[in-house]
N, C-alpha and C positions, 0 to 999 in steps of 0.2 A: 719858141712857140709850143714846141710837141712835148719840151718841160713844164710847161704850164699848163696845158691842157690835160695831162697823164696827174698833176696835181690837185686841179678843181676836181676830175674824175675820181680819184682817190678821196677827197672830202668828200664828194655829194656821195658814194659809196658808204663811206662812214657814219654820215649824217644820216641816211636810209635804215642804215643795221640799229642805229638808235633809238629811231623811228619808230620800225619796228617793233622793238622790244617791249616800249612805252607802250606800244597800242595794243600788244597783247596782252601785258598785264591789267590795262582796265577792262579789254573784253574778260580776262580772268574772273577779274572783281565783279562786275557784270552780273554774270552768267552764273555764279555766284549768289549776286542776291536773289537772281532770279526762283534759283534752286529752294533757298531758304524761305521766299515769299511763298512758294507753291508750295511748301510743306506745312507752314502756317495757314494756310487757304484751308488744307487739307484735314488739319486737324485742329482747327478752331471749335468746328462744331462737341468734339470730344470733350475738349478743352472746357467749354462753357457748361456743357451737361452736368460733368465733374464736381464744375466749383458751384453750382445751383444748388446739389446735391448736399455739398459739403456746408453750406449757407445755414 
């Protein structure tokens, strides 16, 4: 029994650290677009002046 038990514990451990890893690489990717949408936000209006200009 305490061999079985010390085994599930050991998968659901492993299973966890997988888990994890997974979940942090999309909050990565995330946070991420995030970053890259706000700077687009940020400098559209440049962006547009620019090519009005250059029109």
């Amino acid at each position: 029994m305490t061999v079985k038990l010390r085994l599930a514990v050991a998968a659901l451990l492993l299973f966890l650290v997988v888990m994890v890893d997974f979940t942090s690489r999309i909050m990565s990717v995330l946070a991420d677009g995030v970053l890259v949408c706000g700077i687009v936000v940020l400098l559209w209006p440049v962006i547009k002046r620019n090519s009005l200009h250059n029109a």
